[in-house]
Residue, then its C-alpha position, 0 to 999 in steps of 0.5 A: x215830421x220830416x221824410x227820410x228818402x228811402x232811394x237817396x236817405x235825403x232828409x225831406x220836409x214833411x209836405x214833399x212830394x218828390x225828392x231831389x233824387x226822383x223818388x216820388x212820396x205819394x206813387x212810392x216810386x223813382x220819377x225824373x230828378x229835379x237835379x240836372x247830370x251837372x248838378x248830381x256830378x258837382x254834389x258828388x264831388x262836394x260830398x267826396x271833398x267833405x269826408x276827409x274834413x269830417x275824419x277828425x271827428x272820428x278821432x275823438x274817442x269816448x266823447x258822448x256822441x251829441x258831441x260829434x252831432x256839434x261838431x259836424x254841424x259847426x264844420x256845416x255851417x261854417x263850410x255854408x258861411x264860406x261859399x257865402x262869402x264866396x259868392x258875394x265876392x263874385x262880381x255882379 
């Protein structure tokens, strides 16, 4: 069963000790993230780039909900497969 972080709500595999943010599972307490200042900066600004891409999906009216659950993760996986395929075009 996976761990939800109680510091970030991250979702954490169920053998996590700690999670990205610092929280610590077995002391229950923030330890030092794993994350750098310059990591935490680029994955705010991922996230804050994501939420006008996932505003459509709000606009879908009485659909059940499962349907957005698809449709955000078609829009992850598909956001996953284009920095894919931009990291490969990179050169070596």
């Amino acid at each position: 069963m996976a761990r939800d972080c109680p510091r970030c709500g991250l979702t954490n595999p169920t053998e996590a000790q700690r999670c990205d943010c610092g929280y610590d599972f077995i002391a229950r307490k923030v330890r030092a993230s794993f994350l750098t200042n310059k990591q935490r900066i680029q994955i705010a600004k991922e996230a804050e780039a994501a939420e006008p891409a996932l505003d459509h999906l709000l606009r879908f009216g009485d659909r059940p909900p499962y349907v957005f659950l698809v449709l955000a993760i078609v829009e992850f996986l598909g956001t996953l497969a284009a920095k894919a395929i931009e990291k490969l075009k990179r050169p070596r």
